[in-house]
C-alpha positions as CSV (number, residue, x, y, z in Angstrom):
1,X,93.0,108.6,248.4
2,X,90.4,107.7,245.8
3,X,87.2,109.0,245.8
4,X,85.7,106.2,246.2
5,X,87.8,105.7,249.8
6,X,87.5,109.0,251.1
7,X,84.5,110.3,252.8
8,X,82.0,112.5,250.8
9,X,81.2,116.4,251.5
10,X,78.3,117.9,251.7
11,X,78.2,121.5,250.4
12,X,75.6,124.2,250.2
13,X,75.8,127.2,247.5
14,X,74.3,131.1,249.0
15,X,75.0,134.1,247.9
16,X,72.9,137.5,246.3
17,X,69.8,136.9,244.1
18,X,71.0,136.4,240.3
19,X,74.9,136.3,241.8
20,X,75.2,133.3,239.6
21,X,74.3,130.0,241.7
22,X,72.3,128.0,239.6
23,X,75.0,128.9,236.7
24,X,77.8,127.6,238.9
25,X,76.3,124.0,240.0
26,X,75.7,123.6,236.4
27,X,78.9,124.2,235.2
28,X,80.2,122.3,238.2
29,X,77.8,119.3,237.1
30,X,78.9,119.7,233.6
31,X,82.1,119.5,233.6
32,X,83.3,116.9,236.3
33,X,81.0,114.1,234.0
34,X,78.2,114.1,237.0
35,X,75.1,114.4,234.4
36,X,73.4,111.3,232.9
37,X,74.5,110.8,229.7
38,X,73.0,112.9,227.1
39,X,71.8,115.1,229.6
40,X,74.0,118.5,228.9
41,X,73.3,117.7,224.6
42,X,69.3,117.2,225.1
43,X,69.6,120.5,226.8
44,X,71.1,122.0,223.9
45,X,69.6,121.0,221.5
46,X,66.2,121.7,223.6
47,X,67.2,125.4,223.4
48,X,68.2,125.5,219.8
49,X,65.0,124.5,219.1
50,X,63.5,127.3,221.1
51,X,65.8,129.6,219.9
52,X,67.2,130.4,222.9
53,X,71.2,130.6,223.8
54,X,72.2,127.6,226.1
55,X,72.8,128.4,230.0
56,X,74.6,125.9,232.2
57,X,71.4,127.1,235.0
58,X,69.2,124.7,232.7
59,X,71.3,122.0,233.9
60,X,69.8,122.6,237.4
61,X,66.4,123.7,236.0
62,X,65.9,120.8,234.7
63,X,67.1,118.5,237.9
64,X,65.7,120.6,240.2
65,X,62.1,121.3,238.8
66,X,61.6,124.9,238.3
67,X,59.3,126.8,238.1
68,X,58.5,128.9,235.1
69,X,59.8,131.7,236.5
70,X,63.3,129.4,237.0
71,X,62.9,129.6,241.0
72,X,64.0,126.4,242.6
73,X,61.1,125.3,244.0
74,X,62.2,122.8,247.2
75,X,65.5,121.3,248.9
76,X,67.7,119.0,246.5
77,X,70.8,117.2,246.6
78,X,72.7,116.4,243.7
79,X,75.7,114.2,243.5
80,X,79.0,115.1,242.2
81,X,82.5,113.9,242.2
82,X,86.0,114.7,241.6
83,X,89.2,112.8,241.3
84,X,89.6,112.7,245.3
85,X,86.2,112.2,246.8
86,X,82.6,112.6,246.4
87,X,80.2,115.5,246.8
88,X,76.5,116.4,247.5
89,X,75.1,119.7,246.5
90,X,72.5,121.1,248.7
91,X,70.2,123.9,247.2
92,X,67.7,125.2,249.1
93,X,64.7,127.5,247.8
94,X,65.4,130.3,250.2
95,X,67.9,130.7,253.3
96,X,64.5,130.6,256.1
97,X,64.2,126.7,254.2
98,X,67.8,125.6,254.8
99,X,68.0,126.7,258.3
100,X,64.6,125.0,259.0
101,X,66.5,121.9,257.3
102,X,69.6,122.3,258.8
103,X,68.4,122.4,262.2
104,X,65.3,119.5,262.0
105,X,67.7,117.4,260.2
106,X,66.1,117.3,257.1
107,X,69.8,118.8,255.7
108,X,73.2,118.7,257.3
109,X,76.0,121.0,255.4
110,X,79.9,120.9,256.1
111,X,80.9,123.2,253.9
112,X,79.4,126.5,252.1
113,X,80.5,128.0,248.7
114,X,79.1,132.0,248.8
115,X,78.8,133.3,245.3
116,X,79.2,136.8,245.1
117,X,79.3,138.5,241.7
118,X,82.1,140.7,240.7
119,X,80.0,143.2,239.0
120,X,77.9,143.8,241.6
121,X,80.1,143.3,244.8
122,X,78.8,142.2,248.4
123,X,75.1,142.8,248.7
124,X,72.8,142.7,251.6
125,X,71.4,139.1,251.3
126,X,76.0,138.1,251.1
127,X,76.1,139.4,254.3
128,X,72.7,137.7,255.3
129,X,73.7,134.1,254.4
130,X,76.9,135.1,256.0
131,X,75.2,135.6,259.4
132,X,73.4,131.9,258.5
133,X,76.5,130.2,258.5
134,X,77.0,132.0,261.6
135,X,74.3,130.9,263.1
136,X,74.6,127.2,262.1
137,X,78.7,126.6,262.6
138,X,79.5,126.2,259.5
139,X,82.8,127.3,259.4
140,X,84.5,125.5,256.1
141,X,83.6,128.4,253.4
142,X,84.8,129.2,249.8
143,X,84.0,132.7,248.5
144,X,83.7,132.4,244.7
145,X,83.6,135.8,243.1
146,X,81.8,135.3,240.0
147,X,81.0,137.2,236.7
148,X,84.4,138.1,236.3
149,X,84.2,138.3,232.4
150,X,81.7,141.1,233.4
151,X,84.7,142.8,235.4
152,X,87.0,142.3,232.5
153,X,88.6,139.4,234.6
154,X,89.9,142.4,236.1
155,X,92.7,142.0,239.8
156,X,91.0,145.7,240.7
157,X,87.6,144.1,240.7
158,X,88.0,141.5,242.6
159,X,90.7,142.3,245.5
160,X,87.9,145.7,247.3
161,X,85.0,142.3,247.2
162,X,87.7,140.1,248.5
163,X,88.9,142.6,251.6
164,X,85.4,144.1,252.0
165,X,83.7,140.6,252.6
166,X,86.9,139.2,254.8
167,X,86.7,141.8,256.9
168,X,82.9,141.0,257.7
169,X,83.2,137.6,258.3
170,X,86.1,137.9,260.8
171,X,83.1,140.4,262.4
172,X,81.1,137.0,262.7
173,X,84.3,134.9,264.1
174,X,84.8,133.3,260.6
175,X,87.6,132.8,258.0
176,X,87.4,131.7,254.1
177,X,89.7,129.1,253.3
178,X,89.8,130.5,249.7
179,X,88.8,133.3,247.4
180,X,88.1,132.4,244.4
181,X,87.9,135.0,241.2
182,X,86.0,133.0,238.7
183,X,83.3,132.9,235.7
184,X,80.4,130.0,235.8
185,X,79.3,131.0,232.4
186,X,82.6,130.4,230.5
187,X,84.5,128.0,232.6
188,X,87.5,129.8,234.2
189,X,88.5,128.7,237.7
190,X,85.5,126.4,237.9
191,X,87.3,123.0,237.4
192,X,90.2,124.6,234.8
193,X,92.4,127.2,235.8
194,X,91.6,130.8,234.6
195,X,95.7,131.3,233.9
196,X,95.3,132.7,230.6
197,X,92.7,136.0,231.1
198,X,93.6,135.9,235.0
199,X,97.3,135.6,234.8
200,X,97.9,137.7,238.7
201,X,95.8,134.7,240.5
202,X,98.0,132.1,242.2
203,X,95.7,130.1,244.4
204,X,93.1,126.9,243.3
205,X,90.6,126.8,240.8
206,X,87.1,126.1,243.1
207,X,87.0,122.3,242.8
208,X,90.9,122.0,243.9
209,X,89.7,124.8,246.9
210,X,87.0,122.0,247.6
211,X,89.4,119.4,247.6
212,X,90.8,121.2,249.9
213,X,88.4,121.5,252.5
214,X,89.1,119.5,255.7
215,X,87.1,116.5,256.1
216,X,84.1,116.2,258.5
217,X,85.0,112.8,260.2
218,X,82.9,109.8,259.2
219,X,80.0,108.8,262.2
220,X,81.5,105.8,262.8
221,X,84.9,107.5,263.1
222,X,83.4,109.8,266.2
223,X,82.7,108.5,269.7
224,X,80.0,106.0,270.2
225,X,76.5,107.1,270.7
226,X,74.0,104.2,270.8
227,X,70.0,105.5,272.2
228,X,68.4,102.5,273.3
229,X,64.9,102.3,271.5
230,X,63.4,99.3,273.0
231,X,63.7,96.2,275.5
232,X,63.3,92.8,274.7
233,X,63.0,89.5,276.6
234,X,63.9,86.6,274.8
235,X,64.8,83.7,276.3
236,X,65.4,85.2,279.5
237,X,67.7,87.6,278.2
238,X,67.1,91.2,278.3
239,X,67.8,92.4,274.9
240,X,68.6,96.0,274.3
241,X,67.6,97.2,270.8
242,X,68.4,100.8,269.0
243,X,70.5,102.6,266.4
244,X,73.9,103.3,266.5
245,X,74.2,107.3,265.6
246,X,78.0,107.1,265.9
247,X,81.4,105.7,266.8
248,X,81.7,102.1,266.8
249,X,80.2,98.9,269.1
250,X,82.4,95.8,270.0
251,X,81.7,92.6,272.0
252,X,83.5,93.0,275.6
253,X,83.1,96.8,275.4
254,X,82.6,98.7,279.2
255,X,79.9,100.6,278.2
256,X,78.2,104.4,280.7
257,X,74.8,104.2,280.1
258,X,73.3,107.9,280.9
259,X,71.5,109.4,282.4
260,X,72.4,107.3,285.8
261,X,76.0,106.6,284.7
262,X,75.1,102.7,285.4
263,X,78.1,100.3,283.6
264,X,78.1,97.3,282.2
265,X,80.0,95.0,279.6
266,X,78.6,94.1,276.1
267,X,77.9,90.2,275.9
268,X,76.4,89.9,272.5
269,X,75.5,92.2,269.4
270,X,72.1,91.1,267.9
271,X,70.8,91.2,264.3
272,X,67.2,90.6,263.6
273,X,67.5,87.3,261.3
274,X,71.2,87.5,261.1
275,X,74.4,85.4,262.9
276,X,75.6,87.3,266.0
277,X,78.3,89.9,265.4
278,X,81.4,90.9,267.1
279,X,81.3,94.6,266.5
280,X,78.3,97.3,264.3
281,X,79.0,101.0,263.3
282,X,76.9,104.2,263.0
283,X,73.8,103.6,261.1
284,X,72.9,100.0,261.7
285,X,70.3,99.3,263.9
286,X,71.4,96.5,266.6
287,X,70.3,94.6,269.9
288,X,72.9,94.0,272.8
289,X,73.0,92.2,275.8
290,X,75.2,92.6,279.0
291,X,77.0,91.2,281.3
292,X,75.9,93.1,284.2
293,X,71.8,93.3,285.3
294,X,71.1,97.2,285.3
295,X,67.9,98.5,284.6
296,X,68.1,100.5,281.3
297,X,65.0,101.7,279.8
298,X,64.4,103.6,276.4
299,X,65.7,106.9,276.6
300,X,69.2,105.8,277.7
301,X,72.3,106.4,275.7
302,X,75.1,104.4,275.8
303,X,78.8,105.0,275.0
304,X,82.4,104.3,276.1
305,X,83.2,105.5,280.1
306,X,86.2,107.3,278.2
307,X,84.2,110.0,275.7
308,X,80.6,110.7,277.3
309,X,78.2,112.5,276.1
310,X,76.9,115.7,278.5
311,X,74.1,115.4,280.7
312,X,72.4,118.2,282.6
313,X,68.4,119.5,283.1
314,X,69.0,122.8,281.2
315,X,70.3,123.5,277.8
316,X,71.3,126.4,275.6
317,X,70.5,126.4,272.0
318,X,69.6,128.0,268.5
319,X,65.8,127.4,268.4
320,X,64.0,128.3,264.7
321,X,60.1,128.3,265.7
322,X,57.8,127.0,263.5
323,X,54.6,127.2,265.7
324,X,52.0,129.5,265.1
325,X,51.6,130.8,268.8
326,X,55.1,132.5,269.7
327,X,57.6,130.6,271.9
328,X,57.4,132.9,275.4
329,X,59.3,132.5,278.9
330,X,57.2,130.1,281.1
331,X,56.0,128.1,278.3
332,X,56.3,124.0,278.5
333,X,56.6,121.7,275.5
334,X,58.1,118.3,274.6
335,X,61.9,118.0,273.7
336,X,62.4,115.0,271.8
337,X,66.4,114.0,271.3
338,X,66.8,110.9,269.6
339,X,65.2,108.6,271.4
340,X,64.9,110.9,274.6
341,X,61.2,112.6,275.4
342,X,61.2,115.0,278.0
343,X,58.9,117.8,279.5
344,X,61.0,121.3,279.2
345,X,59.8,124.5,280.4
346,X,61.8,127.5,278.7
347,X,63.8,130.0,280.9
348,X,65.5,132.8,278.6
349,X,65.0,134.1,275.4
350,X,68.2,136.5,274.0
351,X,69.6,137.1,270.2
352,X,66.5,137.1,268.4
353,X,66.7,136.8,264.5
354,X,64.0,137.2,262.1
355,X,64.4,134.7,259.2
356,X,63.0,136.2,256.7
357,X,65.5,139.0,256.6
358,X,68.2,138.1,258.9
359,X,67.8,140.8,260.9
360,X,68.3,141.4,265.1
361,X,65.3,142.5,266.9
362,X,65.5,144.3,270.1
363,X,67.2,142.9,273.2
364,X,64.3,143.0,275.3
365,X,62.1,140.2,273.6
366,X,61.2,137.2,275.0
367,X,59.1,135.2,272.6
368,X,60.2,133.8,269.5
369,X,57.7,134.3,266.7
370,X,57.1,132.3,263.4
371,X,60.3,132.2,261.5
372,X,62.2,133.7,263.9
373,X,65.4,132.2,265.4
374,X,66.8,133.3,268.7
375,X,68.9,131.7,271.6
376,X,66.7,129.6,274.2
377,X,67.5,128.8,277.9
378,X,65.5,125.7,278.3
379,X,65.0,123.4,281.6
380,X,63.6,120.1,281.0
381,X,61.8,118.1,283.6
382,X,64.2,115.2,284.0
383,X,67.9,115.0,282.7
384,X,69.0,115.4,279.4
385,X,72.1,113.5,277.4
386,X,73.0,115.8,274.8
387,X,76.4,116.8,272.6
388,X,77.3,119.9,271.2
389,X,76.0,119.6,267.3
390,X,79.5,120.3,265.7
391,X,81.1,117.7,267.8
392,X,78.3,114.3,267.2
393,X,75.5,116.3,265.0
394,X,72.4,113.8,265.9
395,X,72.9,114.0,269.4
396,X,73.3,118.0,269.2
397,X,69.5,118.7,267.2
398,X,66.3,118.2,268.7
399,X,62.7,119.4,268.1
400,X,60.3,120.9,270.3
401,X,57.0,119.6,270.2
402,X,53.0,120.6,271.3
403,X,50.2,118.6,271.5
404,X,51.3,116.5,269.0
405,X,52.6,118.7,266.2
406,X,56.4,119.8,265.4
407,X,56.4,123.7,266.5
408,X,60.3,124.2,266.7
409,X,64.2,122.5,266.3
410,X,66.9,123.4,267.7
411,X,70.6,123.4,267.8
412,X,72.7,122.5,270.4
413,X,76.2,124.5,271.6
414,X,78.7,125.6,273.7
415,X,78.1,122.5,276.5
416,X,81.0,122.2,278.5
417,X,82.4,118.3,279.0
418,X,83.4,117.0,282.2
419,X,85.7,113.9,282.6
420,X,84.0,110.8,284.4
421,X,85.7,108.8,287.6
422,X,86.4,105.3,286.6
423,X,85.5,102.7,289.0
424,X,88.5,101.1,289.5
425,X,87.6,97.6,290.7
426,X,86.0,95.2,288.2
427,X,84.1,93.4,290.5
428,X,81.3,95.8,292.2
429,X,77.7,96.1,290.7
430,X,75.3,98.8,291.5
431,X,72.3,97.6,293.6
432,X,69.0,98.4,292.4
433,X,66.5,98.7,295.1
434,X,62.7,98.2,295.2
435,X,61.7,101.3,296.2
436,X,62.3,103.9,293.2
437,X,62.6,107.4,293.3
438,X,59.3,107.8,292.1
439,X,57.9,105.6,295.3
440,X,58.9,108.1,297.9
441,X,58.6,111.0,296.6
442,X,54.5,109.9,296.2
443,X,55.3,109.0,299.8
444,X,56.8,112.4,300.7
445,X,55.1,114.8,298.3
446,X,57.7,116.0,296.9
447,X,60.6,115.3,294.8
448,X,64.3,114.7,295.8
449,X,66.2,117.6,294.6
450,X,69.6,119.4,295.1
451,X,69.7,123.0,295.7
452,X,73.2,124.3,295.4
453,X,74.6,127.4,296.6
454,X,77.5,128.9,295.0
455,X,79.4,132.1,295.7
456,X,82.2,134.0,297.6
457,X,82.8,133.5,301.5
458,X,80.6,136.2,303.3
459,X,77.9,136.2,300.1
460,X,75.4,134.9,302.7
461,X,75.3,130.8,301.6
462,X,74.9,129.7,304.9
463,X,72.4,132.2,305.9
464,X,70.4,131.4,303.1
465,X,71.0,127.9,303.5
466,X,69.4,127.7,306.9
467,X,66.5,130.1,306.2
468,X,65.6,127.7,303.1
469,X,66.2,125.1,305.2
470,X,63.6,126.2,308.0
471,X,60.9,127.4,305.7
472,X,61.1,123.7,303.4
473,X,60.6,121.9,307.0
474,X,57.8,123.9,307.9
475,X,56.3,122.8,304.8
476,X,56.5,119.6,305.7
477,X,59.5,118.4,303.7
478,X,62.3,116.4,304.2
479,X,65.1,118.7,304.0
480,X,68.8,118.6,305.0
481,X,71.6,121.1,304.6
482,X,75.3,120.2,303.4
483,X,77.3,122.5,305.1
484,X,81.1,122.8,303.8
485,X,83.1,123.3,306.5
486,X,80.8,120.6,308.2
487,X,81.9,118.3,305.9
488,X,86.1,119.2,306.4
489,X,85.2,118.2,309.6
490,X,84.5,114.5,308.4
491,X,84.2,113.2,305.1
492,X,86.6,115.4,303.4
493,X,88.8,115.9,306.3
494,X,92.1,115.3,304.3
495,X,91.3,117.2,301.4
496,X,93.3,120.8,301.6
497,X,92.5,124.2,299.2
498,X,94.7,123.8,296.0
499,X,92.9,123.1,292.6
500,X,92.7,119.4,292.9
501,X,91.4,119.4,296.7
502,X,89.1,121.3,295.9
503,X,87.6,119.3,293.0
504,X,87.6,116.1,294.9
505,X,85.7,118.0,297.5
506,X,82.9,118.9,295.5
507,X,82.9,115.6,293.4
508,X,82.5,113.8,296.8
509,X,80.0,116.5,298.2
510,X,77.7,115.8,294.6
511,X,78.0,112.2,295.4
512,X,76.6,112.2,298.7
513,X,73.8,114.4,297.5
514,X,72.4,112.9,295.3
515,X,72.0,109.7,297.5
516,X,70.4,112.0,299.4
517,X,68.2,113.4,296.6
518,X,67.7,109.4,295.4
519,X,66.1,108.9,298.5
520,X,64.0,111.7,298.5
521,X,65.5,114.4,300.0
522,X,65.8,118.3,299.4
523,X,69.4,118.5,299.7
524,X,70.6,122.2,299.8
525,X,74.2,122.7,299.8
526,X,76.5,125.7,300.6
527,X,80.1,125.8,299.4
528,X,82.1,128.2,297.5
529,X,82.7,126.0,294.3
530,X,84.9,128.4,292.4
531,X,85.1,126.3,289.6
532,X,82.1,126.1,286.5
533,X,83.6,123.0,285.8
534,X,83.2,121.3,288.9
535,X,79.8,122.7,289.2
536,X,78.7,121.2,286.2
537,X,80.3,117.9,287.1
538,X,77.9,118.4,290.5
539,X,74.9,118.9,288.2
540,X,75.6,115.7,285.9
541,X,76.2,113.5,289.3
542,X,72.9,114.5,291.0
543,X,71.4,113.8,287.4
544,X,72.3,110.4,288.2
545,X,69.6,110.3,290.5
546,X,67.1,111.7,288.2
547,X,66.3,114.2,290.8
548,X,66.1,118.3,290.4
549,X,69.3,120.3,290.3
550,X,68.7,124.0,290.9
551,X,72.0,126.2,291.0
552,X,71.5,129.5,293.0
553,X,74.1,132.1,292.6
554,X,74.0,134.3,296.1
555,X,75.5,136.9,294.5
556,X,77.5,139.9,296.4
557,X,80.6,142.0,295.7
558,X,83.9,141.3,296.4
559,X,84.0,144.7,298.8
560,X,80.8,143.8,300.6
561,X,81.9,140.2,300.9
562,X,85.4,141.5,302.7
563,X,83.8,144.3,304.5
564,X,81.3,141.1,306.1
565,X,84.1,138.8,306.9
566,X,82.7,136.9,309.7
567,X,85.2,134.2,309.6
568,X,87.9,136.7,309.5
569,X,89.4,134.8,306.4
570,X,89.7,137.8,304.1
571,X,92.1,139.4,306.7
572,X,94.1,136.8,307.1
573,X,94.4,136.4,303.1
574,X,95.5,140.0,303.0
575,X,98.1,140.1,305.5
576,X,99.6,136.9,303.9
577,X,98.7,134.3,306.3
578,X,96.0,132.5,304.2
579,X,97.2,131.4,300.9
580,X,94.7,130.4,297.9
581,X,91.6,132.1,299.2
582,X,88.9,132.4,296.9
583,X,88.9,135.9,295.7
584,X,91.9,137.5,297.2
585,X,94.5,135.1,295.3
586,X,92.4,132.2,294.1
587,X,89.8,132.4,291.3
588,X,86.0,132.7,291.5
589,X,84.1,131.8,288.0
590,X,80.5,133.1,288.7
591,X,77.9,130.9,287.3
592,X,77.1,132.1,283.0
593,X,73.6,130.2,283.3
594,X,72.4,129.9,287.1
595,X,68.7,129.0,287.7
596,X,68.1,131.8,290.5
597,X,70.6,134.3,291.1
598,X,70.5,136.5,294.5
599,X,72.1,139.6,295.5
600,X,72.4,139.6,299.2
601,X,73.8,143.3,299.1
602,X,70.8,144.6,298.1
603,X,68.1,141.7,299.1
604,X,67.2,140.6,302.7
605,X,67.8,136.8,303.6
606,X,64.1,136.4,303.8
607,X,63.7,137.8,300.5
608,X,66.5,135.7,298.7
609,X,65.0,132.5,300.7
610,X,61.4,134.2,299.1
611,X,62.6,134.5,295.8
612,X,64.2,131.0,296.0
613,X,60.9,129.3,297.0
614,X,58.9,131.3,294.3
615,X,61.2,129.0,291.5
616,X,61.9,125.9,293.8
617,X,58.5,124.7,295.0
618,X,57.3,123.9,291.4
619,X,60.1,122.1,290.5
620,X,59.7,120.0,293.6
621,X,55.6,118.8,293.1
622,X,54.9,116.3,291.9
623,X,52.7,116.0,288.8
């Protein structure tokens, strides 16, 4: 593949103060022919005249516009290319400015090269910038051990930097593809091999190691993601108009529009003063029309039924904080996510890093400070359609905003997928009625939500349930509990206990509440779910509806739960006459990120239904 096919890499150089960097992107520059013409002899003869020895950092001096002290003074990327595919160098002035660029978007790296001088070994800051690819899931990394003339291009030199360093990044999860022994100043194992004063090194040179590297896939390459901007009517037709941030758009597509998981088919692509076109890919900005009349507003994200994106009302991610109050539990602020805007309020604050040094602060803060990065909890108002950031990049970053101004970014991972039900016949269409949400809940005071119980048989779910139940009527609210065994009585009558019973169970369970939440209900459900993954599918369904999901964990050992037993179940699993009961010889995955949590062994049922009303009630009133 030519270079000019294959797609290019962008690559960011860290490593230890004076390690050799600006020395290495120079050479690099040099000597694959990436200068203007001219450039490297001007140079030269620049320092001759000086009287000063040439240095292959002037190269990126002069690019880069340093200052006099020769400290690259703001983000650049410079172009670069070898005989298989293209490169852009990112430089940053200091690792707190690349991971504010990394995660607001104003950078996006694939690949690292860490430059660690054989003369001096690792150094503090090596192992900083190794915790900052860490942080940001970069996981393609080259360790160039530099300065080797200074080590008499020596093997005992270089193997203690090469085990020493390996051995800290598998700490952090994370492999080099290559080590690479090498001088910037003279030229070995930059882009020509070093054979001849390093003749017990086998592997690449550091441009073959980058040819190496294994391709990020191209945007339009990765499953479609198209954030609908705007609505048009032209002509009685309802145009639909964004950007496409990946995959790939095609006349007669089935397209998911979330949040709501409404379908339709693509009828036309649009161009602003352009013939209609049969297909568009990741950066160009389109209209469509459908098929099918759904009501899609700005905000929506479209993309094939087959690779959707997640959606959920709570979201885990890197935050850096930028504002100059701290970032604290309780506190609400604007997510903005493409072309999503949504009220969040965060819940959690763990991991805290300082920026500045890369250092860990105590477990027990919750605030994120200026400069600071740290892992947020954050529960947003209405749903959220997200990805993971190493999986579709733009739809994984968002920024955090107040009154206006930019006060944080962050970086979105570890959201678990769930597979979508096709609707099998072609020829239904989802009925849009009159009376919104929005309507009766300024009717009923409140907001539709779904309140869903989790945990083992005996935890108290049903107990809780009806307590919460009670005190939510005597409020004055329309309430209605979704018992499970009430439901085997009916609805899900034929459904038995084994893995896929149980799924369908819950997935028809979520899809009755939200209808119920749609029209305006506080729907409180009690079943044993064992599975995170079907709970999560539970959350995206009642989504749909736009209304609140709140996921209670009732909480309560195994031993209590047995020694309980008011069904008698757990006896009858231990003496062999009940097969696949949850926590005898059938798997319970307790909730990782509940929204209330409950522990009925040590808390009264009117104190779990207290502490559940304490974080309910403001979710459900209304604005």
């Amino acid at each position: 593949m030519s270079s000019a096919d294959a797609p290019r890499l962008k690559i960011v150089f860290v490593g230890h103060v004076d390690h050799g960097k600006s020395t290495l992107i120079g050479r690099i520059l040099t000597e694959t022919g990436s200068l203007p013409e001219g450039k490297t002899e001007g140079l030269r003869k620049a320092c001759a005249a000086q009287g000063q020895p040439f240095e292959y950092a002037f190269v990126l001096d002069a690019l880069s516009e340093e200052q006099e002290q020769n400290i690259t003074i703001d983000t650049t990327q410079i172009q670069f290319r070898s005989a298989r595919r293209d490169y852009v160098i990112i430089d940053a002035p200091g690792h707190q400015e690349f991971l504010k660029n990394m995660i607001t978007g104003a950078a996006n790296a694939d690949a690292a090269i860490m430059v660690i001088a054989a003369d001096e070994g690792v150094r503090e800051q090596s192992r900083q910038h190794g915790q900052l690819l860490s942080l940001l899931g970069i996981r393609e990394i080259i360790i160039a051990v530099n300065k080797m003339d200074l080590a008499a291009f020596s093997e005992d030199r270089f193997r203690p930097v090469e085990r020493e360093y390996a051995a800290f990044l598998l700490e952090l999860g994370l492999t080099a593809r290559a080590f690479i022994p090498l001088s910037a100043s003279s030229g070995e194992n930059v882009v020509r091999d070093g054979g001849s004063v390093m003749p017990w090194f086998r592997g690449p040179n550091l441009l073959e190691a980058l040819d190496q590297l294994e391709v990020v896939r191209a945007a339009a390459e990765l499953p479609l993601r198209f954030p609908i901007q705007d609505v048009y009517r032209k002509d009685k037709r309802r145009i639909f108009a964004g950007r496409v941030e990946s995959g790939t758009i095609r006349v007669g597509d089935q397209l998911v529009f979330s949040p709501h998981n409404k379908t339709a088919q693509v009828a036309t692509i649009e161009r602003w003063g352009e013939p209609a076109a049969e297909s568009a890919s990741a950066g160009e900005s389109i209209g469509i029309t459908l098929c099918d009349h759904i009501f899609i507003e700005r905000g929506h994200i479209a993309s094939h039924e087959t690779d959707a994106p997640v959606e959920s009302n709570r979201v885990r991610a890197k935050v850096f904080w930028m504002g100059r109050e701290p970032l604290v539990t309780g506190a609400r602020y604007r997510l903005k996510l493409v072309t999503q805007d949504v009220e969040c309020e965060v819940v959690g604050v763990a991991n805290v890093i300082d920026v500045a040094t890369l250092d860990s602060t105590p477990a027990d803060r919750s605030e994120l400070r200026t400069n600071e990065v740290g892992e947020v909890t954050l529960q947003t108002r209405g749903p959220l359609v997200f990805d993971n950031y190493d999986r579709i990049p733009n739809l994984g970053r968002f920024v955090l905003a107040e009154g206006g101004h930019l006060v944080g970014g962050g970086i979105i991972s570890g959201a678990v997928y769930t597979t979508r039900k096709q609707i099998k016949s072609e020829n239904i269409f989802w009925n849009e009625s009159d009376i919104t949400a929005s309507r009766r809940a300024a009717r009923n005071g409140h907001r539709g939500a779904v309140v869903w119980l989790t945990g083992l048989s005996g935890a108290g779910k049903s107990t809780i349930a009806g307590a919460l139940e009670k005190e939510l009527f005597q409020r004055s609210m329309h309430t209605y509990v979704l018992d499970g065994d009430n439901l085997r009585h009916g609805l899900n009558s034929n459904l038995g206990f084994a893995p896929e019973d149980r799924a369908e169970n819950i997935r028809r369970v979520s899809e009755v509440a939200k209808l119920m939440a749609d029209a305006g209900t506080v729907v409180i459900t009690s079943f044993i779910s064992p599975y995170r993954i079907d709970r999560r599918l539970a959350r995206e369904i009642a989504l749909q509806a736009g209304a609140e999901f709140v996921e209670v964990f009732v909480n309560a050992p195994l031993a209590v739960c047995e020694e309980r037993d008011p069904k008698g179940l757990y006896e009858k699993a231990r003496s062999g006459l009940l097969k696949g009961f949850t926590g005898i010889d059938a798997p319970y995955e307790a909730p990782e990120d509940p929204e209330i949590v409950v522990h009925t062994h040590q808390q009264s049922p009117q104190e779990s239904v207290g502490q559940i009303l304490d974080e309910l009630l403001p979710r459900l009133r209304l604005k």
